[in-house]
C-alpha positions in Angstrom: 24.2 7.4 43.0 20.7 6.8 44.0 19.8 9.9 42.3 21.5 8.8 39.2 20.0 5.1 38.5 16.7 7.0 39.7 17.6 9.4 36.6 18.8 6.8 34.4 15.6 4.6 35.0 13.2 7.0 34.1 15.0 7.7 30.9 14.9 4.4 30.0 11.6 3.8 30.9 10.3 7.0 28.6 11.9 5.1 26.0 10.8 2.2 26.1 7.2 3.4 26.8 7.5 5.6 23.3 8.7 2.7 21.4 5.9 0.5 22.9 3.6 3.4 21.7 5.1 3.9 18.1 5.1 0.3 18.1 1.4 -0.3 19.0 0.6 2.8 16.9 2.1 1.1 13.7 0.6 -2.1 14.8 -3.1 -1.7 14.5 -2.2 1.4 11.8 -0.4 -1.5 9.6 -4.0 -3.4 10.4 -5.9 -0.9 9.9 -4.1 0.3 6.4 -4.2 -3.8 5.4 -8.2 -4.3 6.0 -8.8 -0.7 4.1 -6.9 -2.4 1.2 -8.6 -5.6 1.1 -12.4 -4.1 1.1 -10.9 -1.7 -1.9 -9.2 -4.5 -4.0 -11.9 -6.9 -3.6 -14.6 -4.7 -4.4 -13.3 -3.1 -8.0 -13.8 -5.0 -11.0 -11.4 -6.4 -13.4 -11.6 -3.6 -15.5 -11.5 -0.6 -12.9 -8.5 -2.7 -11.2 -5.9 -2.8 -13.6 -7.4 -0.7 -17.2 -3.9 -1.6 -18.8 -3.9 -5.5 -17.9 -7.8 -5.7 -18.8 -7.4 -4.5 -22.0 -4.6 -7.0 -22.7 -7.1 -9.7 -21.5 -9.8 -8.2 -23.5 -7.6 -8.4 -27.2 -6.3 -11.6 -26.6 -9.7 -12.8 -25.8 -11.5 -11.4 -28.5 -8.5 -11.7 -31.4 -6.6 -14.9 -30.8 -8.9 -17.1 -28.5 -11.9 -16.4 -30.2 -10.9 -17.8 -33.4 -10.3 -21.0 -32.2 -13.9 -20.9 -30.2 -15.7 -20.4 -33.4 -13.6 -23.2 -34.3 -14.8 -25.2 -31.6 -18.2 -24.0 -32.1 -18.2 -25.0 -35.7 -17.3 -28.6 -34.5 -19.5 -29.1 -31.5 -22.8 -28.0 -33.8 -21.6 -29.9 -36.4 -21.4 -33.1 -33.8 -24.8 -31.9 -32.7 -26.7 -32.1 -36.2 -25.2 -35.3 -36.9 -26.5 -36.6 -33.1 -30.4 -35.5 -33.9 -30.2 -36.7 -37.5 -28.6 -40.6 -36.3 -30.9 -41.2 -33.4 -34.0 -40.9 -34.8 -34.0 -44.8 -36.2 -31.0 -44.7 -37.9 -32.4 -42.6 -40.5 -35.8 -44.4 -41.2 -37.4 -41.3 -39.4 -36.4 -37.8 -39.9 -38.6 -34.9 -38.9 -38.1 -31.8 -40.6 -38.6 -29.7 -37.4 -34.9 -30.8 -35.9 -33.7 -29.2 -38.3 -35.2 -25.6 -36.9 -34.4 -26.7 -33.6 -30.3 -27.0 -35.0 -30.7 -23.7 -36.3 -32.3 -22.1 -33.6 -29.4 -23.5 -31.4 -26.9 -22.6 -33.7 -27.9 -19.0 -33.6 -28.4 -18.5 -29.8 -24.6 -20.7 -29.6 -23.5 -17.9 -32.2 -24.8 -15.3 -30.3 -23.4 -16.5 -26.9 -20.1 -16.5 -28.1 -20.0 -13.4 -29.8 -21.0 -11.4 -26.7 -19.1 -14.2 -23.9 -16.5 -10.9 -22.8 -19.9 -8.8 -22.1 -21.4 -11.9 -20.6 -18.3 -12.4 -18.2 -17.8 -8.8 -17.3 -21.6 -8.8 -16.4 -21.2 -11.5 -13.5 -18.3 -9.5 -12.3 -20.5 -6.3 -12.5 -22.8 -8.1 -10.0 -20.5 -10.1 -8.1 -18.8 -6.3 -7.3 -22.2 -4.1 -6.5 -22.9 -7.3 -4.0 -19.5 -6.7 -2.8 -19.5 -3.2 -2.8 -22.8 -3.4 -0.4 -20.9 -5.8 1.9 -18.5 -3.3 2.6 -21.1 -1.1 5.0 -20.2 -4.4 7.0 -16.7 -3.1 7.9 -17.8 0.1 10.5 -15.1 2.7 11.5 -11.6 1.1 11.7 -9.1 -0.8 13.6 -6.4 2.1 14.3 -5.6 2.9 18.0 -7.4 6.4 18.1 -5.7 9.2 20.5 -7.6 8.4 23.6 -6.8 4.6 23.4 -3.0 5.2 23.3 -3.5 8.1 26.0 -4.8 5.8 28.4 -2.8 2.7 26.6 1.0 4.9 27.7 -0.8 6.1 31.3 -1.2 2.3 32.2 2.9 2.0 30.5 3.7 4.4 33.0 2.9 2.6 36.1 5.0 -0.6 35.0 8.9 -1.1 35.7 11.3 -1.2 33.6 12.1 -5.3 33.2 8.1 -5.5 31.8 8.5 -2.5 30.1 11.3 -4.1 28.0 9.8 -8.0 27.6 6.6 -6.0 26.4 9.0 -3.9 24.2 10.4 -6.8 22.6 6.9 -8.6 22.1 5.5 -5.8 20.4 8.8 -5.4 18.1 8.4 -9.0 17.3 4.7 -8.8 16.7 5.0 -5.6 14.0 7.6 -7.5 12.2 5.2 -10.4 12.1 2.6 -8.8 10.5 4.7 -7.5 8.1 5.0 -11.0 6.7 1.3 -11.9 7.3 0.2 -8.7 5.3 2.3 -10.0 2.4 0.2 -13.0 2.5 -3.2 -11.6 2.4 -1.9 -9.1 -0.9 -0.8 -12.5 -2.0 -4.8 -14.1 -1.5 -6.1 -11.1 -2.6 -4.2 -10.1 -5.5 -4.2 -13.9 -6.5 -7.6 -13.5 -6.4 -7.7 -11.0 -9.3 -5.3 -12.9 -11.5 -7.7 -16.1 -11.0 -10.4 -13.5 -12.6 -8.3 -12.5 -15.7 -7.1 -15.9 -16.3 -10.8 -17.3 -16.6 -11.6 -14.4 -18.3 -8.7 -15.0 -21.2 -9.9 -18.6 -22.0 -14.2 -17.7 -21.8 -14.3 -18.4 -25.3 -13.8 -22.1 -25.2 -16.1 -23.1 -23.0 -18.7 -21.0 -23.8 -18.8 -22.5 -27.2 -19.8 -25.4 -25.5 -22.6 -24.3 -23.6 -25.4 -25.1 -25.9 -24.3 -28.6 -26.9 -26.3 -31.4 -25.0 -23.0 -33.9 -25.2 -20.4 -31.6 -24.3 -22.2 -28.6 -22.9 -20.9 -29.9 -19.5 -17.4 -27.9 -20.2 -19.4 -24.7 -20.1 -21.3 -25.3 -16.7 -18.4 -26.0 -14.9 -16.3 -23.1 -16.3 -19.9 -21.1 -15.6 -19.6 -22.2 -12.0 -16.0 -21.9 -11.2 -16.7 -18.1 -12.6 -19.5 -17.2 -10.2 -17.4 -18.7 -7.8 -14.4 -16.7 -7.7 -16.6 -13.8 -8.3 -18.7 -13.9 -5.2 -15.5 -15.1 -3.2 -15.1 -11.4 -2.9 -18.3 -11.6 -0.3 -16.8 -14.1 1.6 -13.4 -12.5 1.5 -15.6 -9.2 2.7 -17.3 -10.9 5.7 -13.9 -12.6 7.2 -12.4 -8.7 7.1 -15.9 -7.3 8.9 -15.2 -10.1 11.1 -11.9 -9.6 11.8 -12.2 -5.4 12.0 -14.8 -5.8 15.0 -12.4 -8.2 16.8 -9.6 -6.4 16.4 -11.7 -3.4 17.9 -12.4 -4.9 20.7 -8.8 -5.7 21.6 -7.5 -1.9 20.8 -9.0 -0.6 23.5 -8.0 -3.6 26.1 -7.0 -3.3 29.7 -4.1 -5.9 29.0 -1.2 -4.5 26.7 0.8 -7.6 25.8 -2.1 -9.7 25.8 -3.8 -7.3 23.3 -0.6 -7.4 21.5 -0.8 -11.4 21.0 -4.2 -11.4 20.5 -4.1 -9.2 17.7 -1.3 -11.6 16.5 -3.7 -14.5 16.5 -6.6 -12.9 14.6 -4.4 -11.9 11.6 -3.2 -14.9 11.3 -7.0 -16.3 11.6 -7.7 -13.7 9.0 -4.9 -15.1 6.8 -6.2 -18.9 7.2 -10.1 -18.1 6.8 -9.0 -16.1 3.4 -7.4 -18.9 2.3 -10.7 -21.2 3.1 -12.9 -18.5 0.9 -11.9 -19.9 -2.2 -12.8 -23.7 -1.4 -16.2 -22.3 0.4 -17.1 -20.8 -2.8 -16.2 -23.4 -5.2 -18.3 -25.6 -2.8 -20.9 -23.7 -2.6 -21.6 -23.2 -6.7 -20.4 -26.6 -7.1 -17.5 -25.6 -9.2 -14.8 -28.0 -9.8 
């Protein structure tokens, strides 16, 4: 009988050490996979992301915003001329050179407009090679390499069987938790990237503001709220770096289930600083 629970023991103990194994494997692979896909998404522009939706958001900028820009355009210059003709004396005193300023205005207005999809592509193009730089940030990865879990399943080995299972269980429950908690950061990060084509649909109307003293405030702020969301990608880039070298650190850790937890609590952190990028960077360009 001794013999047998000896025999019986051991079995369940190989078990429960490859599960913990797989477990921890998939873990920090799952982490690994999750911080690959962040530096990726956030560092393509809109029109490398999705070709398909950007040329949707392209023709609907261009053919039925547009229209009502110039529109908008037409009005706001119109308003303009009538402001520099009224406040020089009530008309007792009109010099002939407003008149070329209004023009000259008008055309650079005109121009703006007609190029705002180039103009808004162009921040993203610089937001994304500053982004693209920040990813050297992010060195080697967070996967447990072959020596780690080597040494990881020799310290497994010398445990008994009632850790083996709590430790078991705690891992289990982990993985499954990051399953949710990677949903959230495609959720930031994806939202991210519908944020940018939604700004992108509209650019027309506020940048047919821009050049108006009275209402030209509408085009600032929509100028600001762009470079904010575009250089959120750096801050989204820095709390991954971050995060990679942390969870590097605990991969390789003498204590399993506290390594186990601890990479627990930095995704979460990860998920709660990404959330934070998006106020930072508004703040930062003062954006409303």
């Amino acid at each position: 009988m001794g013999f047998l629970s000896t025999w019986l023991e051991e079995i369940l103990k190989d078990f429960l050490i490859s599960g913990i194994v797989a477990n921890m494997d998939n873990l920090f692979g799952n982490v690994n996979s999750q911080v690959g896909n962040i530096a990726t998404q956030v560092g393509t522009t809109p029109s490398v992301w999705n070709g398909a939706v950007f040329s949707l958001i392209k023709d609907l900028a261009e053919t039925v915003v547009l229209p009502i820009a110039g529109l908008i355009l037409a009005f706001v210059m119109t308003w303009e001329l009538i402001h520099l003709i009224i406040e020089r004396n009530n008309l007792h005193e009109i010099d002939y050179w407003i008149f070329f300023k209004w023009i000259f205005k008008t055309l650079i207005a005109v121009l703006i407009l007609s190029n705002t999809f180039f103009i808004v592509m162009g921040i993203f193009d610089v937001a994304q090679h500053v982004v693209s730089n920040a990813g050297n940030l992010i060195s080697g990865n967070t996967a447990v390499n072959a020596f780690s879990l080597a040494s990881f399943e020799a310290r497994l080995k010398d445990m008994s069987v009632g850790p083996l299972i709590g430790l078991w269980l705690q891992s289990f429950v982990v993985q499954t938790t990051l399953l949710f908690v990677s949903v959230i950061i495609f959720v930031i990060v994806y939202g991210r990237m519908l944020e940018i084509f939604l700004l992108t649909s509209l650019a027309p109307l506020p940048m047919a503001t821009l050049t108006s003293r009275e209402m030209g405030g509408m085009g600032q702020n929509y100028l600001k709220a762009l470079l904010a969301v575009a250089f959120q990608g750096l801050l989204i880039m820095v709390c991954v770096a971050i995060y990679a070298v942390l969870v590097q650190g605990i991969a390789i850790g003498n204590n399993p289930m506290g390594a186990v937890w601890t990479c627990l609590g930095y995704t979460v952190l990860l998920c709660f600083a990404l959330f934070k990028t998006g106020s930072i960077s508004k703040s930062i360009f003062g954006a409303r």
